[in-house]
C-alpha positions as CSV (number, residue, x, y, z in Angstrom):
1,X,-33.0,-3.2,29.2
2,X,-33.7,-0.5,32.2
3,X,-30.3,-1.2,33.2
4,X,-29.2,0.1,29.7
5,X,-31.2,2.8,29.8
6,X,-30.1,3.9,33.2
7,X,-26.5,3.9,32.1
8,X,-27.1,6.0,28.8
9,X,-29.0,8.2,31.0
10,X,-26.1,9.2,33.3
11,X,-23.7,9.4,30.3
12,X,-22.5,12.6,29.9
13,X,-23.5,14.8,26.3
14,X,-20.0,15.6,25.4
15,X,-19.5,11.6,25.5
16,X,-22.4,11.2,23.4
17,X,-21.2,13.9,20.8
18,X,-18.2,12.4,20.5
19,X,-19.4,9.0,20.1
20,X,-21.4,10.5,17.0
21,X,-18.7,12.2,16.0
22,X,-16.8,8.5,15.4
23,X,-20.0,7.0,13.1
24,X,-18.6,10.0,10.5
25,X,-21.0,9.4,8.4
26,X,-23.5,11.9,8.0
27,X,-26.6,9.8,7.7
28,X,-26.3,7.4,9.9
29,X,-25.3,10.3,12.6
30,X,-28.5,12.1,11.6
31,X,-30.6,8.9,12.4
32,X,-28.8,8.0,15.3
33,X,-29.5,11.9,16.6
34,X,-33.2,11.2,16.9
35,X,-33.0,8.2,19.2
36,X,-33.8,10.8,22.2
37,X,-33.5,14.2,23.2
38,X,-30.1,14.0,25.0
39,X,-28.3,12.7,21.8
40,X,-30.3,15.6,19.6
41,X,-28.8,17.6,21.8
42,X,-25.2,16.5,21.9
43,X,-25.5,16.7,18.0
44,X,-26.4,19.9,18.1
45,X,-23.5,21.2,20.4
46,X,-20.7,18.7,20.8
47,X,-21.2,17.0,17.2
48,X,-17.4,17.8,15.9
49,X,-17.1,15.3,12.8
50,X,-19.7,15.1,10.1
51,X,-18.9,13.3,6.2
52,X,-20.9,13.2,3.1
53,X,-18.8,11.1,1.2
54,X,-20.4,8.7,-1.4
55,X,-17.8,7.8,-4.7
56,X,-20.4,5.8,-5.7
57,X,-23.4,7.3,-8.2
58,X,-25.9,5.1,-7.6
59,X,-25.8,4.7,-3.5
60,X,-27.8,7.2,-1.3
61,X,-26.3,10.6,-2.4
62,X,-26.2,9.5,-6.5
63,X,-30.4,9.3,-6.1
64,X,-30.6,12.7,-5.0
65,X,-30.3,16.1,-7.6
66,X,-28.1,19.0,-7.1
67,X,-30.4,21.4,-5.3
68,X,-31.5,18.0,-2.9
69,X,-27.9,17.5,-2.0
70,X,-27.7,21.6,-1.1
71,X,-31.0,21.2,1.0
72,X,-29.8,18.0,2.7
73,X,-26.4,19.2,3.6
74,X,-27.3,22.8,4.6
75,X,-30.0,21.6,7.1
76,X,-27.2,19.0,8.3
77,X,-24.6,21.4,9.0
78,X,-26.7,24.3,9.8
79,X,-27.9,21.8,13.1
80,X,-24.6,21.9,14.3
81,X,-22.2,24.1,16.2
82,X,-19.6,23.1,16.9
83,X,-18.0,21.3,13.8
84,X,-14.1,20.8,13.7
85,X,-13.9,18.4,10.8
86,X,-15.9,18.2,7.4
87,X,-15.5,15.7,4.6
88,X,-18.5,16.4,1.4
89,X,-16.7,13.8,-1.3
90,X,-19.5,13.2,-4.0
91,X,-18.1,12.2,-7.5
92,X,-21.7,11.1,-8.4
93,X,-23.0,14.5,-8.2
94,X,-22.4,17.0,-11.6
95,X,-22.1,20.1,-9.6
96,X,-23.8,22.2,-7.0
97,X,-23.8,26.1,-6.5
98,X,-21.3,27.7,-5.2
99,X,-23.4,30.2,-3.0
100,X,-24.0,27.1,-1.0
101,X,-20.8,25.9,-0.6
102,X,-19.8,29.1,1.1
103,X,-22.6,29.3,3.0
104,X,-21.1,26.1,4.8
105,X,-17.7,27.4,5.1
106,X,-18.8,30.6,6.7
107,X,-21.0,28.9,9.0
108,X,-18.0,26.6,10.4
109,X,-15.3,28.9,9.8
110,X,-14.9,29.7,14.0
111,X,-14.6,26.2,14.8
112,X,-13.3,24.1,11.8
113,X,-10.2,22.9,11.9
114,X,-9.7,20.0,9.0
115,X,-11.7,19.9,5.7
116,X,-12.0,17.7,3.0
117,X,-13.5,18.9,-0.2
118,X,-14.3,16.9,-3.7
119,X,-17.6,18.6,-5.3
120,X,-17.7,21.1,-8.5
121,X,-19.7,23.8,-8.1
122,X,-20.7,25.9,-10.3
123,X,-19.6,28.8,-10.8
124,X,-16.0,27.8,-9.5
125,X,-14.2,29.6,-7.0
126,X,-11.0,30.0,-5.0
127,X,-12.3,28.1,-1.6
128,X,-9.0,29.4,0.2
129,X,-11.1,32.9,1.1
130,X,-13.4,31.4,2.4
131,X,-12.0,30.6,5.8
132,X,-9.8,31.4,8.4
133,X,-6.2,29.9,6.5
134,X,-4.9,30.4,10.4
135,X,-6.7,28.0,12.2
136,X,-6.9,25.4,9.6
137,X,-4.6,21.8,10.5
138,X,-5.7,19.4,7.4
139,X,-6.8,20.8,4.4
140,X,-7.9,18.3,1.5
141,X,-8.8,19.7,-2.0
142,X,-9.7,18.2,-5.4
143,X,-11.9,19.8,-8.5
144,X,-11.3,23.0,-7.2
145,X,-9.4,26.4,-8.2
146,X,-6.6,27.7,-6.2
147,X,-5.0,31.2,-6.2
148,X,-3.2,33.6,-4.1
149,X,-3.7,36.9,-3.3
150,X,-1.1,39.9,-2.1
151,X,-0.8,39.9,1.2
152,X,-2.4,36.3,2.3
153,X,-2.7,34.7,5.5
154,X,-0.5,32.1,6.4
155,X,-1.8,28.2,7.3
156,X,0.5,28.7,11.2
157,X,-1.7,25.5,12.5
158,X,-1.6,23.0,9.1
159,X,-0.1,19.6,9.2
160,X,-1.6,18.0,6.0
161,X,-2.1,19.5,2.7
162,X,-3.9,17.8,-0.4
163,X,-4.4,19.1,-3.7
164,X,-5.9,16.8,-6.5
165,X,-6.8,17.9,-9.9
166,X,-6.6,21.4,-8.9
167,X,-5.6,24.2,-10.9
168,X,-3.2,26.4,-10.1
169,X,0.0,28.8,-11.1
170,X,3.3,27.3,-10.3
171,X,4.0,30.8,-8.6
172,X,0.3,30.6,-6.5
173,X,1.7,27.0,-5.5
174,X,5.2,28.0,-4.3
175,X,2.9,31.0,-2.5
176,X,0.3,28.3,-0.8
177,X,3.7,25.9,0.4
178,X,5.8,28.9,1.7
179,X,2.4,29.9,3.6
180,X,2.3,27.0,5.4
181,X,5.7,27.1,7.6
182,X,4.5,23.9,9.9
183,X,3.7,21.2,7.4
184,X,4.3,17.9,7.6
185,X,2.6,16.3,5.3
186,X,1.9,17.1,1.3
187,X,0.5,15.2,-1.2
188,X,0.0,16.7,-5.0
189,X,-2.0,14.2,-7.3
190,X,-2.9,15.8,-11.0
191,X,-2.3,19.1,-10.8
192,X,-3.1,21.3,-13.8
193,X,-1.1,24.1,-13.9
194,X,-2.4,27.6,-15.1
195,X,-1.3,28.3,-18.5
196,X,1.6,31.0,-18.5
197,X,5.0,32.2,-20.3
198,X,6.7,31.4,-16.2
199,X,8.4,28.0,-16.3
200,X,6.9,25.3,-13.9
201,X,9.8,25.7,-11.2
202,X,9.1,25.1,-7.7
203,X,10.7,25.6,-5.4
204,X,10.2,24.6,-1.6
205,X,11.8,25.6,2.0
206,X,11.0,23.7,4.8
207,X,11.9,22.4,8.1
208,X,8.9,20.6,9.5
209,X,7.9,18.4,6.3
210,X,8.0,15.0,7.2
211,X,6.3,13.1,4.4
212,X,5.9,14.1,1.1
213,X,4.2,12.7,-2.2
214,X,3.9,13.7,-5.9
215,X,1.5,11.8,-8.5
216,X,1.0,12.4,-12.0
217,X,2.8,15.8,-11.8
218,X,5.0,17.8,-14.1
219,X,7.8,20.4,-13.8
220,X,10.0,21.8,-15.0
221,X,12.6,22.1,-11.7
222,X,11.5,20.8,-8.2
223,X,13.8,22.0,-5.6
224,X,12.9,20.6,-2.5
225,X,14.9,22.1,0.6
226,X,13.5,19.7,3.7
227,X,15.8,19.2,6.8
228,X,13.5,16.6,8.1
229,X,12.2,14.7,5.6
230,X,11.4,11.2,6.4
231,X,9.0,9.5,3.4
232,X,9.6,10.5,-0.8
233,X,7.3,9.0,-3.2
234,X,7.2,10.2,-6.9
235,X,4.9,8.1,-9.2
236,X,4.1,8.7,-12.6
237,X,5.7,12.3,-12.9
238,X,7.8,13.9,-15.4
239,X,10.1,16.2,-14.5
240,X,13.3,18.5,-15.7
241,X,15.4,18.0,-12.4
242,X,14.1,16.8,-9.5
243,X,16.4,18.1,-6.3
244,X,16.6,17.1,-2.9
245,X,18.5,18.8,-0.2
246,X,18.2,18.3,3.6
247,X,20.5,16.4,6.4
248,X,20.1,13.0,5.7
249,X,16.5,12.4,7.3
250,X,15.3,10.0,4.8
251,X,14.2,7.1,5.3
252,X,11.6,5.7,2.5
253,X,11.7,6.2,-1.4
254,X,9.7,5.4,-3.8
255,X,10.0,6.5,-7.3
256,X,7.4,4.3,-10.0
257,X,7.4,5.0,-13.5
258,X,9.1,9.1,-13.7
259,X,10.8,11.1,-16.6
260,X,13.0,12.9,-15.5
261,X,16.7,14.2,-16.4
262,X,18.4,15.2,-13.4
263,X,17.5,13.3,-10.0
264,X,19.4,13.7,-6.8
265,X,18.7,13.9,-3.2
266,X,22.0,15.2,-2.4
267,X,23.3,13.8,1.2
268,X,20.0,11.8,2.0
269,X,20.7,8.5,2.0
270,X,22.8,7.7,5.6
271,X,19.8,7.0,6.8
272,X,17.5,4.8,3.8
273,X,15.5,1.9,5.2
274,X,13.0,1.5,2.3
275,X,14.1,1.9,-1.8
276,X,11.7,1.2,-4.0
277,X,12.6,1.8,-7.3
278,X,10.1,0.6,-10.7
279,X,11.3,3.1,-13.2
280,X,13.2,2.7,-16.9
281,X,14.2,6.5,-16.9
282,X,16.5,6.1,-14.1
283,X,20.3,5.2,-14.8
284,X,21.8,2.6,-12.3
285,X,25.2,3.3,-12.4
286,X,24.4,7.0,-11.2
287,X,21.4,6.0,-8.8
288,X,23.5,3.3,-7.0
289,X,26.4,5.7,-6.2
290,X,23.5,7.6,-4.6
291,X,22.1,4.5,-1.9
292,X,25.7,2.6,-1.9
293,X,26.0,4.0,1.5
294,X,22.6,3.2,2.7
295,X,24.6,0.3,4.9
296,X,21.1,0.4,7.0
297,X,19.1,-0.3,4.2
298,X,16.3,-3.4,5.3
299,X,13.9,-3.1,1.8
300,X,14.8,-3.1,-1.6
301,X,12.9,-3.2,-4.9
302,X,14.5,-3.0,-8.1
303,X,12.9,-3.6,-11.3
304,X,14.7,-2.3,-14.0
305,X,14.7,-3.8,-17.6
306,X,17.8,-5.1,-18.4
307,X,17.9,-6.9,-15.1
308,X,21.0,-8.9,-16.1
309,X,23.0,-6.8,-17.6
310,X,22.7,-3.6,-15.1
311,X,22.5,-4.7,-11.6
312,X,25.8,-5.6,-9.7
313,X,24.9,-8.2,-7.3
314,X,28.0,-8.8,-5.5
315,X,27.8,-4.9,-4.9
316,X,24.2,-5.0,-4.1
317,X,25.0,-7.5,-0.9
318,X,28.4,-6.2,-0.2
319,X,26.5,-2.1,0.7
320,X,23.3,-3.4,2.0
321,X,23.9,-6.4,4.8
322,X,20.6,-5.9,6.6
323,X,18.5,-6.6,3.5
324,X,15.6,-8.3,4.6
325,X,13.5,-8.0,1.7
326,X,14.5,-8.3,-1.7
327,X,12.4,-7.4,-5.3
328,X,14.0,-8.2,-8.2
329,X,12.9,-7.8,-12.4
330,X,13.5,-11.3,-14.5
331,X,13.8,-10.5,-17.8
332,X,16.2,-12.6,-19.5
333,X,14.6,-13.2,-22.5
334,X,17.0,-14.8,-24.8
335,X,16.2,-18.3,-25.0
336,X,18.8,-18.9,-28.1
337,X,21.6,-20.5,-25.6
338,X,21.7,-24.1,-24.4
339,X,23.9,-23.4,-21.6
340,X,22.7,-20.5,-19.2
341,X,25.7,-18.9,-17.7
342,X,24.5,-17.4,-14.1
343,X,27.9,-15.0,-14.6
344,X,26.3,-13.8,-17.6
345,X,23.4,-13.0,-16.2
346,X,25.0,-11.5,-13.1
347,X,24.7,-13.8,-10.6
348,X,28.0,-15.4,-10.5
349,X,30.3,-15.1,-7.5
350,X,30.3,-16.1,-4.2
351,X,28.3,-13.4,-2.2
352,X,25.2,-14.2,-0.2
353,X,22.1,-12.0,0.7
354,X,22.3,-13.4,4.7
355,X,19.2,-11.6,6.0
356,X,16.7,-11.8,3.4
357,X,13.6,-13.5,4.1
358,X,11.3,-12.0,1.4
359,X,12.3,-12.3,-2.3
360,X,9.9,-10.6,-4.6
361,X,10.2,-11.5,-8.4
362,X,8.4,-9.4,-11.2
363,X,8.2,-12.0,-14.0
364,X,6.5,-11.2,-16.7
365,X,7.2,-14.3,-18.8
366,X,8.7,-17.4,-18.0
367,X,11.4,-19.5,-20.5
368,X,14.1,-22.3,-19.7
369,X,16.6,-20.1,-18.0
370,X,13.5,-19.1,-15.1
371,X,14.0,-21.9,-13.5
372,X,18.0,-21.8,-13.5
373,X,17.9,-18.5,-12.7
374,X,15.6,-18.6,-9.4
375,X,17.3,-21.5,-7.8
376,X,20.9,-19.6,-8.3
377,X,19.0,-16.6,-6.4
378,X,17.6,-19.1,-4.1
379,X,21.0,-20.5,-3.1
380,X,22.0,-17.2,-2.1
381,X,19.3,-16.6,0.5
382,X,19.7,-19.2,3.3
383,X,17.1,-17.5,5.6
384,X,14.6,-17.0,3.1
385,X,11.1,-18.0,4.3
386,X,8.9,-16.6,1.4
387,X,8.9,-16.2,-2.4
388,X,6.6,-13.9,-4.0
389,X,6.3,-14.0,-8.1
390,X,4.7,-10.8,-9.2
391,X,2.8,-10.8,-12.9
392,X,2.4,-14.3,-14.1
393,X,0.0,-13.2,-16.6
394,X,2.6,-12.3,-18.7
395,X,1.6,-14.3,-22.1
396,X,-0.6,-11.4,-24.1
397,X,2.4,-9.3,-25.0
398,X,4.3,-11.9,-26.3
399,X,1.5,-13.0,-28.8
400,X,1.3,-12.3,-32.5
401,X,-1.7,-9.7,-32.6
402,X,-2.9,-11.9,-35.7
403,X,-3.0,-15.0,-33.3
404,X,-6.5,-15.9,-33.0
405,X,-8.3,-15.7,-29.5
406,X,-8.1,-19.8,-29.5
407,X,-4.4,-19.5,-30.2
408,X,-3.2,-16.6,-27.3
409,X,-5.3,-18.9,-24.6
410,X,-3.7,-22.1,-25.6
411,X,0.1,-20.3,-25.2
412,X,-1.0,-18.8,-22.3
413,X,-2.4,-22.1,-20.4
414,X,1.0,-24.1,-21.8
415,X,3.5,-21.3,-20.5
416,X,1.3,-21.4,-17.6
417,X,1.5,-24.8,-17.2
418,X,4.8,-24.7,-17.9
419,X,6.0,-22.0,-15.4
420,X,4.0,-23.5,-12.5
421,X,5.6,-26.8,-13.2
422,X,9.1,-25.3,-13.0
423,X,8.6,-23.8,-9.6
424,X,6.9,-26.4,-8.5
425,X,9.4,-28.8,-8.7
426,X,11.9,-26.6,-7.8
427,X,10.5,-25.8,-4.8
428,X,10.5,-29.6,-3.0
429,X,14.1,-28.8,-2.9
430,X,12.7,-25.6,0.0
431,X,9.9,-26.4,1.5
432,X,10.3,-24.4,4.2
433,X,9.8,-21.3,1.7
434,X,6.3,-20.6,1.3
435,X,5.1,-19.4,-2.4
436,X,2.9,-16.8,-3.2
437,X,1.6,-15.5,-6.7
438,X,0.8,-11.7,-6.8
439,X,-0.8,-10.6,-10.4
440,X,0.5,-7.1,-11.6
């Protein structure tokens, strides 16, 4: 024990603060402060990281009202001086007042450097003038109000921006993106836009954005203009036209569940490694001419409806050799024919899918032609070392609503039953595959 002691003792207080710095959370820094006079005082000047983040009502922060919270926090922060990073995430608190909140900002404006912000306050207000926009490298933002000004600063130091149910003008959010000429990273999640006679067009310039993602988001026109994009992901937006234009940077896109009427990202595809693609809206024929000379292409997800009548295997292996791993959609649902046809359902022909050692089935029913249909895949995958069937609770939908309770568990247990028999005896013919069951 002295021997511990001794070495604390000769461990330098910028050490110390930065070892509190790493607990993040705010409490358990507070308590750990106390332990002796040394680490009160490396909290005091060389604490940079502090979080009060509790999505969960009834833990520590839920027990508290909102004047506690201000008290607690304010007395926190007000300790410290040299804070380069805050986090207050509460979703268990209703709202606290606004005076306080700028209080805090003031206080760490000189030093702070990343920010993350979830907590309404009332009455609302635009956080951006609040601090210095120049210094700032992540900013994080959700609940609040966003709007800019004539004559605003720009963001010269921010990597990461975050906006989350925020309201804003699509004009004041083409002004906040143009501000910030060194971005890399964006992420919009629920925006609500500003009522206003403008259409929602935005358009963005950049040459530093490196990753970029849109969630339940809608425009009219995106026009994205990056040179050096690496990472697209679009889920659960609705859009007019969506553009892309840049030189061919890309390397992973997602797009999950979108409306949209016009997609293209132009010339960026020599360079695809990742496609995932779980949409209806999009139209194969015209997407496919856009990735058929991704020839570098090691991941692919595809699940359209219509699986069998859209996809061009033969085409699919002949533009993308590398494939390694492979999601595919089963929905061949008509169980009228004795005699499945593996040309009809676009599988005939003699081409092979050499490198894939991941195949990924969403199956959200299983009939007689599952089984015919999964070995002919099989066949064609001679390194494959895992099969993964995605959504095998796939019964309710296809159950009269009038059924009884009784009735829809029953069909469920014997299509159950009956699927897992199929694949299991299937799959003694490939042992050497291993089989995993993801529910969706």
């Amino acid at each position: 024990m002295l021997v511990v002691l001794i070495i604390m003792d000769h461990i330098p207080v910028e050490v110390i603060g930065h070892v509190l710095s790493l607990i993040g959370d705010a409490r358990h820094v507070v308590i750990a402060s106390v332990t002796c006079r040394k680490w009160r005082q490396a909290f005091y000047n060389y604490l940079h990281t502090l979080n009060f983040d509790d999505h969960n009502k009834h833990t520590v922060y839920g027990r508290f009202s909102g004047s506690e919270i201000e008290t607690l926090i304010s007395n926190t922060i007000f300790q410290t001086t040299g804070l380069q990073c805050l986090s207050i995430s509460m979703d268990g608190v209703s709202s606290i007042s606004a005076a306080f909140v700028i209080d805090w900002l003031i206080y760490t404006g000189k030093t702070l450097r990343k920010l993350h912000f979830n907590l309404r306050t009332t009455p609302n207000f635009n956080i951006l003038d609040k601090f210095d926009v120049s210094k700032m490298e992540l900013l994080d933002l959700a609940g609040n109000t966003i709007t800019i000004t004539s004559g605003y600063g720009i963001f010269l130091c921010l990597r990461c921006l975050s906006l989350s149910h925020v309201v804003v003008s699509p004009l004041d959010l083409s002004l906040l993106l143009s501000a910030c000429p060194n971005m890399e990273v964006f992420n919009l999640d629920s925006l609500e836009f500003v009522m206003s006679h403008e259409t929602t067009t935005i358009e963005f310039t950049t040459s530093t954005l490196k990753e970029a993602s849109l969630q339940y988001v809608c425009f009219d026109n995106f026009i994205l203009k990056a040179d050096n994009l690496e990472k697209l992901q679009v889920r659960k937006c609705s859009f007019t036209a969506f553009d892309l234009l840049g030189k061919g940077t890309l390397r992973f896109l997602e797009i999950e569940y979108v409306i949209m009427s016009h997609f293209d990202i132009g010339e960026n595809f020599q360079n695809l490694e990742v496609v995932n693609v779980n949409n209806h809206q999009i139209i194969w024929e015209n997407f496919h001419h856009m990735i058929a000379r991704s020839a570098g292409l090691t991941r692919l997800k595809l699940w359209f409806p219509g699986f069998g009548k859209i996809l061009n295997m033969e085409s699919i292996s002949a533009c993308f050799p590398l494939l390694s791993h492979l999601a595919l959609k089963y929905d061949l649902t008509d169980e009228s024919s004795l005699h499945w046809n593996a040309t009809d359902s676009n599988l005939g022909g003699s081409y092979h899918f050499g490198n894939v050692v991941v195949l990924e089935l969403q199956c959200l029913f299983i009939n007689s032609c599952f089984p015919l249909w999964l070995e002919e895949l099989l066949k064609r995958c001679p390194k494959l070392r895992k099969l993964v069937i995605c959504g095998l609770e796939f019964l309710e939908a296809h159950v009269k609503c009038s059924s009884s309770v009784i009735e829809r568990a029953n069909l469920k247990a014997q299509q159950l039953d009956f699927g897992m028999s199929c694949i299991s005896k299937l799959m003694t013919k490939y042992e050497h595959v291993t089989v995993q069951f993801r529910y969706i």
